[in-house]
C-alpha positions as CSV (number, residue, x, y, z in Angstrom):
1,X,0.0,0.0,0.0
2,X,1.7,3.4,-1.4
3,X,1.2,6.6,0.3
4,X,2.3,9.8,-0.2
5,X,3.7,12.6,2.4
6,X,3.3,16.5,2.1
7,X,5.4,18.6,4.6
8,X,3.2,21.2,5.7
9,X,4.9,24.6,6.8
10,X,4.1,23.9,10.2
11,X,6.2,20.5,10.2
12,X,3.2,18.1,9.7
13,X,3.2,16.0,7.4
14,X,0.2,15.3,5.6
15,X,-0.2,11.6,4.8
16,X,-2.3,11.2,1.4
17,X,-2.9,7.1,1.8
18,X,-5.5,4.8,0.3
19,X,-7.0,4.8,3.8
20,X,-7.5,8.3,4.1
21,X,-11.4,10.0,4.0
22,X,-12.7,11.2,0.7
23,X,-12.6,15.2,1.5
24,X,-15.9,17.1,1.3
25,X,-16.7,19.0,-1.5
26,X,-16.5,22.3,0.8
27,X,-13.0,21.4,1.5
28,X,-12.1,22.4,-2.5
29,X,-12.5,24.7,-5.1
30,X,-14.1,23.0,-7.4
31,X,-17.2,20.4,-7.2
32,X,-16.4,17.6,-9.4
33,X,-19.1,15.2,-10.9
34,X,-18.9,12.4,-13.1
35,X,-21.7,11.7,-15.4
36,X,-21.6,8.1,-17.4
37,X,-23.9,8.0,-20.7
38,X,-25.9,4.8,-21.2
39,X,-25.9,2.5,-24.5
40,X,-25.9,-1.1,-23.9
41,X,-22.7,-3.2,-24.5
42,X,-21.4,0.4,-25.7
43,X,-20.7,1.0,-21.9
44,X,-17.1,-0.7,-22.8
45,X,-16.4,3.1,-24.5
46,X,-16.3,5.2,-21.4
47,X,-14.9,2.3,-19.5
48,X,-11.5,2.6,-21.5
49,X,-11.5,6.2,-21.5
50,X,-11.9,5.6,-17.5
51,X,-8.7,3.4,-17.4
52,X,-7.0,5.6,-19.1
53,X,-7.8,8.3,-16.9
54,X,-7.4,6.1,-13.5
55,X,-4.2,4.9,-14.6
56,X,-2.8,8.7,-15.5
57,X,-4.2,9.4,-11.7
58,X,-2.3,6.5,-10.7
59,X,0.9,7.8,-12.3
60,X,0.4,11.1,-10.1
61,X,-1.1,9.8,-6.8
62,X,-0.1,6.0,-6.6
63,X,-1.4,2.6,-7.9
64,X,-4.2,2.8,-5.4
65,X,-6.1,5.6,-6.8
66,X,-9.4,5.0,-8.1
67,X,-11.7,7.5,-10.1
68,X,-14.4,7.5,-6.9
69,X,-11.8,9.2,-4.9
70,X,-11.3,12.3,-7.3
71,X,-15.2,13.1,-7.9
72,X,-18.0,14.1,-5.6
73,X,-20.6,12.5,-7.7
74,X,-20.6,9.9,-9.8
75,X,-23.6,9.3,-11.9
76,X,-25.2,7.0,-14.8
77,X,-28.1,5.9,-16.9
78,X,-28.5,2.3,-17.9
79,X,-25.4,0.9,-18.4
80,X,-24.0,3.9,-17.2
81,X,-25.1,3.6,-13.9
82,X,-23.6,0.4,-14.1
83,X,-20.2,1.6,-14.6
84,X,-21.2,4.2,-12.0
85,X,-21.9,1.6,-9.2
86,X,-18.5,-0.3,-10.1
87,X,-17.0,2.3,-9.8
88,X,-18.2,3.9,-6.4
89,X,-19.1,0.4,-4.7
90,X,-16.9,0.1,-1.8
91,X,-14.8,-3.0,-0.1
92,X,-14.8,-4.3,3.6
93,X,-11.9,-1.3,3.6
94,X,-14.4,1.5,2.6
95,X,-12.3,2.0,-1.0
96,X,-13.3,1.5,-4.5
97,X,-14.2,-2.7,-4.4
98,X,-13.5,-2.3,-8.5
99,X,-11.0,-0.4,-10.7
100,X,-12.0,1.5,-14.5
101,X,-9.9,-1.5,-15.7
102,X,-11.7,-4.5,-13.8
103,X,-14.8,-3.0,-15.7
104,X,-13.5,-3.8,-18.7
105,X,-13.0,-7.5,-17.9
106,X,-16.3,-7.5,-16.2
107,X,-18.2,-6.4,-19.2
108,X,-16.3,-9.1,-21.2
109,X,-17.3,-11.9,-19.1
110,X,-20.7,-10.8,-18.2
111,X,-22.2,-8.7,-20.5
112,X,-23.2,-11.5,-22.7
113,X,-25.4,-13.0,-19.7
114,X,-26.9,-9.6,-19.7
115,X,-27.6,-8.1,-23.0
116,X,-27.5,-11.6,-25.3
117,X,-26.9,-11.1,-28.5
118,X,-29.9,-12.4,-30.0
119,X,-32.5,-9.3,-28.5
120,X,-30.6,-7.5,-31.4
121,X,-30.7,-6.9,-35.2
122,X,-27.7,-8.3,-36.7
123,X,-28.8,-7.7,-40.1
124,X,-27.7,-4.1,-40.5
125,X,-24.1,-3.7,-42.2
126,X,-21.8,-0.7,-41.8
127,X,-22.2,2.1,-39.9
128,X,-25.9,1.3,-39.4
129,X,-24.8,-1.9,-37.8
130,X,-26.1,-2.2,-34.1
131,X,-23.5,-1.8,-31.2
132,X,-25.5,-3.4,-28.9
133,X,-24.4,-6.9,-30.2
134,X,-22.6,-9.1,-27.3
135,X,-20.5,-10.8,-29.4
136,X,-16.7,-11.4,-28.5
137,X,-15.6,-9.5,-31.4
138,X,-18.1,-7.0,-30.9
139,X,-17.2,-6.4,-26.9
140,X,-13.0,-6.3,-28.4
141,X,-13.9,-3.6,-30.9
142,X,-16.0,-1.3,-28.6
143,X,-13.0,-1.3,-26.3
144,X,-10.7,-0.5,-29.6
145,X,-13.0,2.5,-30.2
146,X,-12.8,3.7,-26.6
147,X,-9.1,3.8,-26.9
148,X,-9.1,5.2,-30.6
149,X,-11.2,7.9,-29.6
150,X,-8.3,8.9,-26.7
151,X,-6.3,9.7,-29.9
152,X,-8.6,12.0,-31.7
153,X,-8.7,15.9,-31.3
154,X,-10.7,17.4,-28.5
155,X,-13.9,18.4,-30.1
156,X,-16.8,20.7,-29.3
157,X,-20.5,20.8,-31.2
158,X,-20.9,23.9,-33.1
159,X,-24.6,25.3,-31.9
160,X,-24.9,27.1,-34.9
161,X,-24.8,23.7,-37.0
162,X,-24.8,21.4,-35.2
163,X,-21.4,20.0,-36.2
164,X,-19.1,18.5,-34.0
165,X,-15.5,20.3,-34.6
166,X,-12.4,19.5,-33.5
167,X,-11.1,22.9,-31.2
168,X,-8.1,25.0,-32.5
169,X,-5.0,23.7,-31.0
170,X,-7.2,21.5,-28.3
171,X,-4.8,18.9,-28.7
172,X,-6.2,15.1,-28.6
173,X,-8.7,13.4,-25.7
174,X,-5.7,11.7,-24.5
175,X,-3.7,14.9,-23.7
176,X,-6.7,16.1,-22.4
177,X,-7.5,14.0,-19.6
178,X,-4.2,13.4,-18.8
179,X,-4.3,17.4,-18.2
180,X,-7.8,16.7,-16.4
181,X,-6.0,14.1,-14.0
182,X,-3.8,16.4,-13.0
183,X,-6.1,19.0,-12.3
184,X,-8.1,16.4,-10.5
185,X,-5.2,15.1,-8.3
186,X,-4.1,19.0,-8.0
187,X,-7.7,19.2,-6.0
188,X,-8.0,16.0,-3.7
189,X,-4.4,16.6,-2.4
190,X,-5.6,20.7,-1.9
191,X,-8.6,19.3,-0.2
192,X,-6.8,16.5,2.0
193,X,-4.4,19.4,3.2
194,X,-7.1,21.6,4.3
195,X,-8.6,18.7,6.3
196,X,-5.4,18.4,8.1
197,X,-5.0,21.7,9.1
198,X,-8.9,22.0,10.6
């Protein structure tokens, strides 16, 4: 179990540990809520976007991170709220009891047993082809598209038009949240210090 020490100006030293109390929203700056989008088998998608992001947290903060200890909220519809519960459902210890990356292998073995593949039309060819199929090659490629979309450019919709377009030197999603982790990790070690102090 990794931990990480802050020497505060006072000569305390501020323990940031896997065992330490999520912080209060009023202990921060910034209220942070994390909002999962529904779709069936496509809940694979946000789940790899949510590794990557735990593991960049875990790169600043230790292996024991989790996504549940960075956000004040954490919210889904549908398969969402699936990925939601994983991810907020705590152990014996009172941490995370899953990972972003045990939701991936979850969703692998289970998903089948929960949405079968044969409640959808498998008819439809390219892009009007369902998602929602349960297939092994199907679950493998959703999780391919979650990471490919890490590599493309940060985008907004245009209200105007309605066209998604990509923001003027945004850089890509991956850059992006590994900017977001830091912002995030910046904020639970601000709101553990203040804790201390009280």
């Amino acid at each position: 179990m990794s931990s990480l020490g802050v020497r505060l100006p006072s000569s305390k030293v501020l323990n940031i540990s896997p065992a330490t109390p999520k912080s209060p929203p009023s202990q921060g700056n910034i209220v942070t809520i994390l909002s999962i989008d529904g779709g069936g088998v496509r809940g694979l998608i946000p789940a790899a976007i949510l590794a990557f992001l735990e593991s960049k947290l875990q790169e600043l903060d230790g292996e024991d991170a989790r996504i549940a200890d960075y956000f004040d909220v954490i919210s889904g519809t549908s398969t969402g709220g699936l990925v939601a519960t994983m991810l907020a459902a705590p152990n014996k210890q009172k941490r995370p009891l899953f990972s972003a990356k045990d939701i991936i292998s979850f969703y692998n073995e289970n998903i089948p047993k929960i949405f079968p593949s044969n409640r959808y039309d498998d008819s439809l060819e390219g892009t009007a082809a369902s998602m929602d199929n349960s297939s092994n090659q199907n679950l493998l490629k959703l999780v391919q598209i979650g990471n490919g979309l890490l590599k493309k450019p940060v985008s907004r919709v245009n209200l105007e038009n309605g066209n998604i377009e990509p923001l003027l030197n945004g850089g890509s999603n991956e850059e992006e949240l590994i900017r977001f982790a830091k912002i995030l990790s910046d904020e639970r070690r601000m709101r553990l210090l203040r804790m201390q102090m009280e």
